[in-house]
Structures are given as C-alpha cells and as structure tokens.
Residue frames as qw, qx, qy, qz and C-alpha x, y, z in Angstrom:
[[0.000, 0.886, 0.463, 0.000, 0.00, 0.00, 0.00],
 [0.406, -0.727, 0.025, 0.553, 2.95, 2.15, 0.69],
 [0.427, -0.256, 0.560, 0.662, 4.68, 1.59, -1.96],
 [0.269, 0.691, 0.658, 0.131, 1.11, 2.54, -4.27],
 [0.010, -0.973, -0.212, 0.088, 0.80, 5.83, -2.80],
 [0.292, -0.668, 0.292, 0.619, 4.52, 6.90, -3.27],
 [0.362, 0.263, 0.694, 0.564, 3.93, 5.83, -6.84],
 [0.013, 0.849, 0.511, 0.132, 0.86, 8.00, -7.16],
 [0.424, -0.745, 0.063, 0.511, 2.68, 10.73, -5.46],
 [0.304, -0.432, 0.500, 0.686, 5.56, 10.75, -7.77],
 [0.324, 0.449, 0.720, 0.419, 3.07, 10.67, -10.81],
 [0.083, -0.908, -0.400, 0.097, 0.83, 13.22, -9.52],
 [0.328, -0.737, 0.180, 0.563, 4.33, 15.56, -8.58],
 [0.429, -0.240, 0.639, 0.592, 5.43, 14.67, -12.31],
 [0.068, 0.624, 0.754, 0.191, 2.34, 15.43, -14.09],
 [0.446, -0.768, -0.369, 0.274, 2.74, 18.60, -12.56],
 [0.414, -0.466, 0.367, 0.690, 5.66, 19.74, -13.24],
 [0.425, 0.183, 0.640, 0.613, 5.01, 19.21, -16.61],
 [0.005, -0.758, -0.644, -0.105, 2.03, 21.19, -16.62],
 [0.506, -0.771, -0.117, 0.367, 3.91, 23.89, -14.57],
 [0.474, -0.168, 0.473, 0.724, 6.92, 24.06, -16.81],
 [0.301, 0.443, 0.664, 0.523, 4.69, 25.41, -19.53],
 [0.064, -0.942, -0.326, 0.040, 3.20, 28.16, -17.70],
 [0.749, -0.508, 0.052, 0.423, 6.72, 29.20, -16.60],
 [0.512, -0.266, 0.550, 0.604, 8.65, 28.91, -19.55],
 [0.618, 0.598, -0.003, -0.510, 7.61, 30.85, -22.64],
 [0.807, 0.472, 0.314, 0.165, 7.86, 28.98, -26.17],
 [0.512, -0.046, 0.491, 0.703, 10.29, 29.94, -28.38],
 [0.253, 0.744, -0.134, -0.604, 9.27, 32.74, -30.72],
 [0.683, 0.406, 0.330, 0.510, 9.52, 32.03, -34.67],
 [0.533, 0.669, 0.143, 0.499, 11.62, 33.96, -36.19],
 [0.466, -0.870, 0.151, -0.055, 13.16, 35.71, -33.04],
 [0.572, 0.647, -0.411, 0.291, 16.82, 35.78, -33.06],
 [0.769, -0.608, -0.060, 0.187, 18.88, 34.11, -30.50],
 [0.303, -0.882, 0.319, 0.170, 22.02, 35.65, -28.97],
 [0.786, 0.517, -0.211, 0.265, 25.31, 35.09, -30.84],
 [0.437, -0.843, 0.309, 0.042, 28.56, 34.50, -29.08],
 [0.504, 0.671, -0.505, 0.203, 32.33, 34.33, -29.17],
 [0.813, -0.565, 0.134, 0.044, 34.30, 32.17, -27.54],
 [0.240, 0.803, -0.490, 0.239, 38.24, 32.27, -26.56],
 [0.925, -0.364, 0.095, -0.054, 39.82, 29.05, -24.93],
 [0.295, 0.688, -0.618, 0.242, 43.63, 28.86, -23.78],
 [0.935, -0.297, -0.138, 0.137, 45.49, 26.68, -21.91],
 [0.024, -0.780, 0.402, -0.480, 48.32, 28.14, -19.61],
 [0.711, -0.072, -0.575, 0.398, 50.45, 26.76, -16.75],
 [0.343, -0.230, -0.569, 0.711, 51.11, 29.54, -14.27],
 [0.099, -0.655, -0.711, 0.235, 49.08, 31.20, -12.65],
 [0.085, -0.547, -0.008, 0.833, 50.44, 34.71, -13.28],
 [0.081, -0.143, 0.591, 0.790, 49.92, 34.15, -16.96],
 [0.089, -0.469, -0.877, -0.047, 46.11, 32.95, -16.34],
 [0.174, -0.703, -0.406, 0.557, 45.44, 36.23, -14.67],
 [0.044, 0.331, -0.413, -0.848, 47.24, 38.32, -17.47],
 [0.140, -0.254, -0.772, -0.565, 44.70, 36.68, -19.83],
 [0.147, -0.594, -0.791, 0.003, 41.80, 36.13, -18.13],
 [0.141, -0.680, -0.231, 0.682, 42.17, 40.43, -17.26],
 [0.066, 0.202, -0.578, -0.788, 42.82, 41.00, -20.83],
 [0.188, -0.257, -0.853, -0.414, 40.02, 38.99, -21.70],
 [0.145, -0.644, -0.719, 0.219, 37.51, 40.60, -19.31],
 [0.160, -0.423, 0.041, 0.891, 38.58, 43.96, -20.39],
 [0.060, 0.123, -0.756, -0.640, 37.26, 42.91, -23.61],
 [0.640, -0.207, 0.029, -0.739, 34.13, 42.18, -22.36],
 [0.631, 0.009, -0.764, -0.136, 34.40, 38.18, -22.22],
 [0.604, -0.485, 0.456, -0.439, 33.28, 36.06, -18.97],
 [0.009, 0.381, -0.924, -0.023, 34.30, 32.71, -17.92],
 [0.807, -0.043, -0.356, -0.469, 32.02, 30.03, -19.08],
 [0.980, -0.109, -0.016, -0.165, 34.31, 27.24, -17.91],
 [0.087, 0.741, -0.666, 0.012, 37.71, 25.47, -17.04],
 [0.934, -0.111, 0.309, -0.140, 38.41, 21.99, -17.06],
 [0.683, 0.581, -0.422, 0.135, 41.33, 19.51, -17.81],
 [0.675, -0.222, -0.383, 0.590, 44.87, 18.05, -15.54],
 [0.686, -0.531, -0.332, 0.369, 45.89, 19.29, -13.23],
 [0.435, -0.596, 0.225, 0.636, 48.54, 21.20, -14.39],
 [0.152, -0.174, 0.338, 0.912, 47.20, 22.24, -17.72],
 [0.293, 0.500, 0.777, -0.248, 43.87, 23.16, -17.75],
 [0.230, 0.343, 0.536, 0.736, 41.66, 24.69, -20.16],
 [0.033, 0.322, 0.287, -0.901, 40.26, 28.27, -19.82],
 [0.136, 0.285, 0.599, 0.736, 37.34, 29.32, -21.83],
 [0.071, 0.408, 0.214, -0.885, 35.36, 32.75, -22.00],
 [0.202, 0.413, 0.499, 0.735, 32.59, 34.06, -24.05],
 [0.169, 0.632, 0.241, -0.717, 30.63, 37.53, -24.54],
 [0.497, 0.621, 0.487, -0.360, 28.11, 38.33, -26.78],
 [0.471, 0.122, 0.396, 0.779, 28.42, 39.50, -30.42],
 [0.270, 0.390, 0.206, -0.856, 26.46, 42.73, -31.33]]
C-alpha cells in the first residue's frame, strides 16, 4: 500500500511539473533571433599568466564560461556576446 501511494505521489508531482513548466517557460518565438557568441579558450600553466589573460580577456568584455582539464594544464574558456 505504501509503496502505491509513493507511486501516485511521484506521478501526480510529475504530471505537474510538466504542466507547470509550460506556464513558466515561454515557447520559443519564430523567427526571433537568438544571442550570438564568441568564444576564446587557452590553456596556460602559471598562474600569473592565467590572470594576465583572463584580465585582458575581461577587459574585452568576455566572462568565464568554464575550465576543465589536468591538473597542471587546464583549459580556460570565455565568451561575450556578439552585437
């Protein structure tokens, strides 16, 4: 019996959501123009030289999306918008 109603539950809560999500979130638009962006990914060892970029590269307008990779040479990557 327990194990009914947590079923029901999680239907009912999912069923929901869905319903929810639609009110929430608008559609898409035809013919509306999504955002265009640039992106700039380096890969750098010390730390001073990460900073020189990543200041150069925020002067410029860019933000950091993401970094990932070893340890000891990871990958940087920025974007910002295009006009």
């Amino acid at each position: 019996m327990r194990n009914l109603i947590l079923g029901l539950a999680l239907s009912v809560a999912f069923i929901v959501g869905c319903l929810v999500r639609s009110l929430v979130v608008p559609p898409v638009r035809a013919g509306t123009n999504p955002p265009k962006w640039e992106y700039k990914c380096f890969r750098e060892n010390g730390a001073a030289d990460i900073e020189k970029k990543s200041n150069r590269l925020g002067a410029a307008g860019f933000e950091l999306v993401g970094a990932a990779g070893a340890h000891y040479h990871p990958y940087w990557c920025f974007k910002r918008r295009l006009p």
